[in-house]
ROSE-880455 format. One record per residue: x, y, z of N, C-alpha, C, O, CB in turn. Coordinates in nm, 3 decimals, m for minus. Glycine has a CB too. Layout:
! residues N
n.px; n.py; n.pz; ca.px; ca.py; ca.pz; c.px; c.py; c.pz; o.px; o.py; o.pz; cb.px; cb.py; cb.pz
X; Y; Z; X; Y; Z; X; Y; Z; X; Y; Z; X; Y; Z
...
This chain:
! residues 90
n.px; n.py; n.pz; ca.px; ca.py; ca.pz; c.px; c.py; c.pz; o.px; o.py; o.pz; cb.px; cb.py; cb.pz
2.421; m2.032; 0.712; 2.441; m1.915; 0.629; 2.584; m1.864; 0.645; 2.620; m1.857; 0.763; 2.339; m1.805; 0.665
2.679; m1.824; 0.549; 2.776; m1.727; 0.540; 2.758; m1.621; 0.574; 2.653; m1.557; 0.584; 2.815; m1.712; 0.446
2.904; m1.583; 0.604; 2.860; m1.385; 0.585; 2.859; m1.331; 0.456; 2.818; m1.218; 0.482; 2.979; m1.268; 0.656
2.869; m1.332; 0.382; 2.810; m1.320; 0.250; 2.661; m1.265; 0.249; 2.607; m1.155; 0.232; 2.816; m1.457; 0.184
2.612; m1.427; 0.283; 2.455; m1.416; 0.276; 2.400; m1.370; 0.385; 2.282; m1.339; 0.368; 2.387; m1.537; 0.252
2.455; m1.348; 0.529; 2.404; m1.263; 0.625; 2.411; m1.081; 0.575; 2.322; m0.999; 0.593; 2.498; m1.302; 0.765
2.564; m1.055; 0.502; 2.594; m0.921; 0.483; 2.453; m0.867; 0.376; 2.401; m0.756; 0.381; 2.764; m0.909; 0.413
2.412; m0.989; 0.274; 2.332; m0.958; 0.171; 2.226; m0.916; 0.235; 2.194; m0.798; 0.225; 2.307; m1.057; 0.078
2.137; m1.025; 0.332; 2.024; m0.986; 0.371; 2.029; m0.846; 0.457; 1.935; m0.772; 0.429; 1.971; m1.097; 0.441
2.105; m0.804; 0.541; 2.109; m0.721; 0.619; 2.114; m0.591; 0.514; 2.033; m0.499; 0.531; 2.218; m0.750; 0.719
2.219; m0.587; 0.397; 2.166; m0.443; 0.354; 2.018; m0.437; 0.258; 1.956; m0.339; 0.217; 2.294; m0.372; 0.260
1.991; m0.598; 0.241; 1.772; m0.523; 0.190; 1.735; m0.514; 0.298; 1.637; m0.439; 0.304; 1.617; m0.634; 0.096
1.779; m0.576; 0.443; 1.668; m0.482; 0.534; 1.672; m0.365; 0.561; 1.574; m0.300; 0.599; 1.649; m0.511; 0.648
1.846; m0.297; 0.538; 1.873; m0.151; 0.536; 1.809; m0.075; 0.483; 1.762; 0.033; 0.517; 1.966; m0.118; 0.498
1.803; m0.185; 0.317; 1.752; m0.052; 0.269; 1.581; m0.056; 0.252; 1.525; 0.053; 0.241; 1.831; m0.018; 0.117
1.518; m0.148; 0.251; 1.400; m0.125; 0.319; 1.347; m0.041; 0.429; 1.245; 0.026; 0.409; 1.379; m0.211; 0.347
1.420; m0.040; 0.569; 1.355; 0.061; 0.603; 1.435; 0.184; 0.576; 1.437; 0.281; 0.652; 1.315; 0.047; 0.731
1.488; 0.177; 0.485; 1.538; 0.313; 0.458; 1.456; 0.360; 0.354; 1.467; 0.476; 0.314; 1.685; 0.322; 0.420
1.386; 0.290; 0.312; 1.284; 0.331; 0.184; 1.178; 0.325; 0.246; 1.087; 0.353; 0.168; 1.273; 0.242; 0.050
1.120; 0.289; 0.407; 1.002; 0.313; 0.479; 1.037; 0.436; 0.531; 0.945; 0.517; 0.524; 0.960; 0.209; 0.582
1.154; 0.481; 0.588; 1.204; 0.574; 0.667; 1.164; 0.740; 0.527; 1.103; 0.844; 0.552; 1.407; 0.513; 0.718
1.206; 0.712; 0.441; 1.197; 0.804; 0.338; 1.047; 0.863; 0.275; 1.012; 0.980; 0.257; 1.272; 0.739; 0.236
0.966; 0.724; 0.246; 0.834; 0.721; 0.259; 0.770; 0.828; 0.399; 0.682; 0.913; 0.391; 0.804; 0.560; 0.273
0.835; 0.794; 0.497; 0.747; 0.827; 0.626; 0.801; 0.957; 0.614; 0.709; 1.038; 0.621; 0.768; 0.741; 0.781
0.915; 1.014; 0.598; 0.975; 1.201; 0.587; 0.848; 1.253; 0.444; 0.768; 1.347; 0.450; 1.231; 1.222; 0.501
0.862; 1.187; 0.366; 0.794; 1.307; 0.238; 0.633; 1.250; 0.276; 0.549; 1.273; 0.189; 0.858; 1.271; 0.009
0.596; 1.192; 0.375; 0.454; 1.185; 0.444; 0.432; 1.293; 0.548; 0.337; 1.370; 0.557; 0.432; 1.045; 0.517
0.521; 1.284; 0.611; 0.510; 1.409; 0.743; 0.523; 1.533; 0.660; 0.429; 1.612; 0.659; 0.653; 1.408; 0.882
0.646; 1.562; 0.579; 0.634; 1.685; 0.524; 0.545; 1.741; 0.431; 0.543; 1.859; 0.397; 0.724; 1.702; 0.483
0.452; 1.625; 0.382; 0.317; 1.676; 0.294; 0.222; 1.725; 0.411; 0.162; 1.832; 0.413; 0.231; 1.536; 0.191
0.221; 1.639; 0.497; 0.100; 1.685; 0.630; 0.142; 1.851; 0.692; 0.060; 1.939; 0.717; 0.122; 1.545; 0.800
0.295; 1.860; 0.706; 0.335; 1.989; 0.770; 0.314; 2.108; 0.653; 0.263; 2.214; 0.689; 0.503; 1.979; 0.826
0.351; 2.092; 0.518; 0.309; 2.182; 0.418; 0.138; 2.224; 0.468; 0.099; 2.332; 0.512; 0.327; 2.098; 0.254
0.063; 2.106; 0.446; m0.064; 2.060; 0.481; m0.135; 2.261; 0.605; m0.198; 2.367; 0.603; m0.023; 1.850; 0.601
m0.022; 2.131; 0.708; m0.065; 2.264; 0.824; m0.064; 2.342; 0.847; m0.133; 2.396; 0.934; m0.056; 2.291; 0.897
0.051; 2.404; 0.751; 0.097; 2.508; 0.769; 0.004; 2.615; 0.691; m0.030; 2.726; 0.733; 0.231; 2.497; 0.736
m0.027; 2.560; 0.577; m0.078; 2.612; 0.413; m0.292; 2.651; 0.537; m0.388; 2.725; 0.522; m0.066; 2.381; 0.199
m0.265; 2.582; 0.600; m0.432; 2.603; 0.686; m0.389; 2.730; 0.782; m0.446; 2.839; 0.770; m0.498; 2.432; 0.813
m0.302; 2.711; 0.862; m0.265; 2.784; 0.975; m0.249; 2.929; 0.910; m0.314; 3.027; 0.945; m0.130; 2.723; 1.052
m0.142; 2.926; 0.797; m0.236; 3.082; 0.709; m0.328; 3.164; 0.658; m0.349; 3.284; 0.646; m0.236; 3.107; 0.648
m0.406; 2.993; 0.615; m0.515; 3.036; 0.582; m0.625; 3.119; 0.713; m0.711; 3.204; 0.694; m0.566; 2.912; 0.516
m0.584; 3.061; 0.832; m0.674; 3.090; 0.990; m0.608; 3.193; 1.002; m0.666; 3.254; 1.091; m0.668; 2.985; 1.139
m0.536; 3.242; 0.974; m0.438; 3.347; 1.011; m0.515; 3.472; 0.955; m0.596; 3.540; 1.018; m0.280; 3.323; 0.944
m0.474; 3.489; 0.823; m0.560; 3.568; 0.731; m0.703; 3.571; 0.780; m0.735; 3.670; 0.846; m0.556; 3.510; 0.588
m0.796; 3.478; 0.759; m0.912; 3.494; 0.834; m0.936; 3.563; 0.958; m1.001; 3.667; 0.954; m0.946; 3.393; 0.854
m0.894; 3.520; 1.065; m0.822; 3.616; 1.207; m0.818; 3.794; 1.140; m0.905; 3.880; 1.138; m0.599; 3.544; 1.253
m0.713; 3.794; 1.104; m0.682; 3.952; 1.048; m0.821; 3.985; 0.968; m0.862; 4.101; 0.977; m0.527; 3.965; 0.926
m0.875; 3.919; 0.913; m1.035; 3.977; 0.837; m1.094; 4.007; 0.922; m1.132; 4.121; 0.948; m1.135; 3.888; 0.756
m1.118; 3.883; 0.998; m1.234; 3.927; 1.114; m1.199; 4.067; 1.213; m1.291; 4.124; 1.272; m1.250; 3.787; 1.229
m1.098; 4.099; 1.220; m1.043; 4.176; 1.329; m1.039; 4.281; 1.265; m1.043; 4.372; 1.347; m0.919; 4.141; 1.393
m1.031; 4.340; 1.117; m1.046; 4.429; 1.061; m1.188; 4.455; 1.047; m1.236; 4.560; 1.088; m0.980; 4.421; 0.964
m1.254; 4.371; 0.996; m1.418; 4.374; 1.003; m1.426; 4.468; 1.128; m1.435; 4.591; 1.121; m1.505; 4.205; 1.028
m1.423; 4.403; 1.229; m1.466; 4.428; 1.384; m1.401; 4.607; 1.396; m1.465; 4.707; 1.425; m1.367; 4.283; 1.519
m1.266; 4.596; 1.364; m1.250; 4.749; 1.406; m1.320; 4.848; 1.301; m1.289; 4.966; 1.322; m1.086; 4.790; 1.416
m1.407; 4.827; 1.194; m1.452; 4.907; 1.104; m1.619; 4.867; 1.194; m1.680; 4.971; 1.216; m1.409; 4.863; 0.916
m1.670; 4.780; 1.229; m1.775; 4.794; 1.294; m1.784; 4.862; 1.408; m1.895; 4.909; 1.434; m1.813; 4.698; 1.310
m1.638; 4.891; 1.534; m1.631; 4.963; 1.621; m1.640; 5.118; 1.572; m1.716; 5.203; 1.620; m1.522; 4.923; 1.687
m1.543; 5.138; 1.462; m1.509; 5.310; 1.412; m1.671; 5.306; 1.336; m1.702; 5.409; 1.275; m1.325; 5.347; 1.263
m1.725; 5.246; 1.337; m1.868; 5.287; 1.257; m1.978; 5.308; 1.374; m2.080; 5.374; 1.356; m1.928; 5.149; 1.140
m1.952; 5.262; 1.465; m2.040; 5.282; 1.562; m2.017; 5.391; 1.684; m2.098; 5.450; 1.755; m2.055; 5.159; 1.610
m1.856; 5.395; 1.680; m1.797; 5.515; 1.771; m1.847; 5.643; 1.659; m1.872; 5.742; 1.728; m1.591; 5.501; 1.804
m1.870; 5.674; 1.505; m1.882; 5.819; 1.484; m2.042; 5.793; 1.479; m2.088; 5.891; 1.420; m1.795; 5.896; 1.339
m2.125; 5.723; 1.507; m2.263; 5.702; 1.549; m2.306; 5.779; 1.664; m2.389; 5.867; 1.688; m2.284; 5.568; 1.578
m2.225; 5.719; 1.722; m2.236; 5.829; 1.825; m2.172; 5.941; 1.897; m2.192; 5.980; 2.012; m2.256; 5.789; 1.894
m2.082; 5.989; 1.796; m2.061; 6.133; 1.815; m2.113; 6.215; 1.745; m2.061; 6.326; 1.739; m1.953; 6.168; 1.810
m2.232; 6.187; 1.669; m2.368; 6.269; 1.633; m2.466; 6.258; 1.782; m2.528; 6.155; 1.809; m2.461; 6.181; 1.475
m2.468; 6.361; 1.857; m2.553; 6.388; 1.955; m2.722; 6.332; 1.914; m2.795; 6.386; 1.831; m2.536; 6.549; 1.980
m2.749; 6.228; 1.987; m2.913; 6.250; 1.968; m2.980; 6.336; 2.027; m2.929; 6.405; 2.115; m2.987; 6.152; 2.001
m3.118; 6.352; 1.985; m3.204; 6.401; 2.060; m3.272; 6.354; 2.181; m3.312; 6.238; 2.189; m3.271; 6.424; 1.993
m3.292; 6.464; 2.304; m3.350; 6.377; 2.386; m3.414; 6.430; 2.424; m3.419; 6.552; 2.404; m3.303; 6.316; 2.463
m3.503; 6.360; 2.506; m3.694; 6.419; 2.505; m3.686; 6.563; 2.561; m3.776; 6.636; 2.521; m3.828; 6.312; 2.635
m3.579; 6.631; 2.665; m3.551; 6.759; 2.714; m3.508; 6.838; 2.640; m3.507; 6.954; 2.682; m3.481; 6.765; 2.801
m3.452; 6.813; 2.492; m3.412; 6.861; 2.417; m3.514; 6.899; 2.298; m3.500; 7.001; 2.230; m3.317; 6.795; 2.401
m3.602; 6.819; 2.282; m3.707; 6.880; 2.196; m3.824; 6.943; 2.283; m3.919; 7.004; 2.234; m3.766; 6.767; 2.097
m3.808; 6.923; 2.396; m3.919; 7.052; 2.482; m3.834; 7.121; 2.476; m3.877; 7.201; 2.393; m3.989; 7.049; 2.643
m3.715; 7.162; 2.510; m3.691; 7.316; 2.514; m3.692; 7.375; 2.456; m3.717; 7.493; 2.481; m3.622; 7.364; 2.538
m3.655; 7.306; 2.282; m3.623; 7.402; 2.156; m3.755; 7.401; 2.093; m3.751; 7.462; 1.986; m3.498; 7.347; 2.044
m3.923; 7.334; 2.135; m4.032; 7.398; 2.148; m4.112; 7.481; 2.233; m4.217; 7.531; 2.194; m4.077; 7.343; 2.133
m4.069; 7.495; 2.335; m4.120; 7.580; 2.446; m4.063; 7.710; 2.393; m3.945; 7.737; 2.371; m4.069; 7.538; 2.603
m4.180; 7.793; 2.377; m4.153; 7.949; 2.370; m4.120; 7.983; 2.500; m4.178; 7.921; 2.590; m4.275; 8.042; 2.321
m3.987; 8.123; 2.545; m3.935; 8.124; 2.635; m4.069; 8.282; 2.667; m4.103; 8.370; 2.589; m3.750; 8.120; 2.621
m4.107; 8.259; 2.799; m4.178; 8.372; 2.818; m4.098; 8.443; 2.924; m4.026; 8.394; 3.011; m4.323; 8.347; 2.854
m4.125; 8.565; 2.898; m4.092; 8.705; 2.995; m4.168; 8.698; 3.058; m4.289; 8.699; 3.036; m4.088; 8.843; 2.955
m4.082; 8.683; 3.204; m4.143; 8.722; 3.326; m4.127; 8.881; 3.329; m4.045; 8.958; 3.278; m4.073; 8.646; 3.454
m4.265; 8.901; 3.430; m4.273; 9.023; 3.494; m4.198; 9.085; 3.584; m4.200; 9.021; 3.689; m4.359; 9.026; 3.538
m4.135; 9.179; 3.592; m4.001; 9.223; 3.694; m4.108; 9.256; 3.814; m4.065; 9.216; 3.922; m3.877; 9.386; 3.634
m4.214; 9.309; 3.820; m4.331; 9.317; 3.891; m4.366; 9.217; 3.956; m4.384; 9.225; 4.078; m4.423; 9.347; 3.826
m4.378; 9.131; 3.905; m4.459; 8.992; 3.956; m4.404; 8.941; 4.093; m4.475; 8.913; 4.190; m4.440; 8.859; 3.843
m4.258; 8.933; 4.087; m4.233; 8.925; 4.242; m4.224; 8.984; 4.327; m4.122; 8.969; 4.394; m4.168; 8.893; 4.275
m4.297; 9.053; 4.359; m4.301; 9.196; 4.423; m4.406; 9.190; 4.537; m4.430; 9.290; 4.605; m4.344; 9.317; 4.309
């Protein structure tokens, strides 16, 4: 072989893998669009859930800053209060 025909072959193997090399960049960068386009999507989801959650906390914290009733609390406010005798301990 000449250099001619060595110089020839050597730039189709150039540019072969330069056309694998190019192939393989707009492959990775569809996958990274890919990951990225998810990783927002988890992202957003995250922030839902976490908003959810603090509207289930503030819904349950003014739950209970309505006082319940408790069993001492409905005897007292039925128990008629009786007068003692100032006598009686005597």
């Amino acid at each position: 072989m000449n250099n001619n025909d060595l110089l020839v072959q050597t730039a189709r193997e150039l540019a072969a893998r330069l056309s694998n090399a190019e192939i393989d960049r707009a492959s990775f960068r569809a996958q990274a669009i890919e990951l990225q386009n998810e990783n927002d999507r988890l992202k957003k989801q995250i922030n839902d859930l976490q908003d959810e959650l603090g509207k289930q906390k503030q819904a349950k914290e003014d739950q209970s800053e309505v006082a319940p009733k408790t069993v001492t609390d409905d005897q007292t406010a039925n128990t008629p209060e009786t007068k003692q005798d100032p006598q009686a301990n005597k």
